[in-house]
C-alpha positions, 0 to 999 in steps of 0.5 A: 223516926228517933230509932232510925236515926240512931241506927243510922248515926250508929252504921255510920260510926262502925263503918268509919271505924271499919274503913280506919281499920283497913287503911293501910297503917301497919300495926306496930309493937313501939312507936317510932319517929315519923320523918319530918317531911311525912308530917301533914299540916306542920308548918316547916322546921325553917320556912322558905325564903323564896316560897313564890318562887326562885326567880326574881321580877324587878318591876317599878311601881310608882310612890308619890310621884316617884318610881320605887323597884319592887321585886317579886319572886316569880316561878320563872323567868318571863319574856319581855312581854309577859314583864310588862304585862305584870307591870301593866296589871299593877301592884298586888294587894300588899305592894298597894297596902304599902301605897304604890300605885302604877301610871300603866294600870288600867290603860291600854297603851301597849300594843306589844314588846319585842327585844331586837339586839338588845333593846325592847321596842315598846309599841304604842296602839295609835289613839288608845287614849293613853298619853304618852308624855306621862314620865311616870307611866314611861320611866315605869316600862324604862326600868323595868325593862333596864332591869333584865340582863337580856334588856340594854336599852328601851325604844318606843314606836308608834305605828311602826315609827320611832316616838318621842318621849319624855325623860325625867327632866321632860325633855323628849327624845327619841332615842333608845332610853335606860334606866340612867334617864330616870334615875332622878325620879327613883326613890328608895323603897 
């Protein structure tokens, strides 16, 4: 049995030996240099400022009790939804380790959001049991969709309706919204 093994150890060896053999890699009299993007495994000469990608998200997550833009770089541009359903889903790991939050995470409040000449009409799914008077949870969907160049103002529906909502001295309107009507609560990161 002992015997076995070490012919088979010994088969394994030389046909790895054989297999390294034919590999392509041509022999050569002196060494040369190996172009720097060739090298496998080796960190890069100067690492990436953008490794996640090119475009940046601006979402607004939430820090005792105020809104704090963070940015995250992304591969490319997202539509108005696909913004808020980053936004809905929360904080990463590391925005959470640096104590943000988000009033929007777990809820299901949002129907959808359309842009309509320049302002995302946000619609609201009729008793999801998500208020709707949260100012955090508004002023998060408010300037992150103020953030967009494409985004001039913010309107909230429900069922179709224009809704009331808070600003961030808790008055309630219905008209269209900015980041301007929550600037008090906008801290700095």
């Amino acid at each position: 049995m002992r015997r076995a093994a070490v012919l088979l150890l010994a088969g394994s060896v030389l046909a790895g030996l054989v297999g390294l053999a034919g590999c392509g890699v041509p022999d050569e009299d002196s060494p040369r240099p190996i172009e720097p993007s060739l090298i496998i495994g080796s960190p890069p000469a100067q690492a990436p400022s953008n490794p996640a990608g090119a475009v940046v998200e601006r979402l607004y997550l939430v820090r005792d009790d105020q809104l704090v833009a963070v940015e995250r770089r992304v591969g490319s541009t997202a539509d108005v939804a696909a913004l808020l359903g980053d936004l809905v889903a929360g904080p990463t790991e590391a925005e959470r380790d640096e104590g943000l939050s988000s009033a929007l995470t777990g809820t299901d409040l949002i129907a959808g959001v359309r842009l309509v000449d320049g302002t995302a009409e946000v619609s609201f799914r009729p008793q999801s049991g998500g208020r709707t008077d949260d100012i955090l949870a508004i002023g998060q969907i408010v300037c992150t969709l103020d953030a967009r160049t494409d985004v001039d103002t913010v309107r909230f529906l429900l069922d179709g309706q224009v809704l009331k909502v808070p600003r961030a001295d808790g008055s309630l309107t219905e008209l269209p919204l900015t980041v301007a009507d929550y600037r008090t609560l906008i801290a700095e990161r």
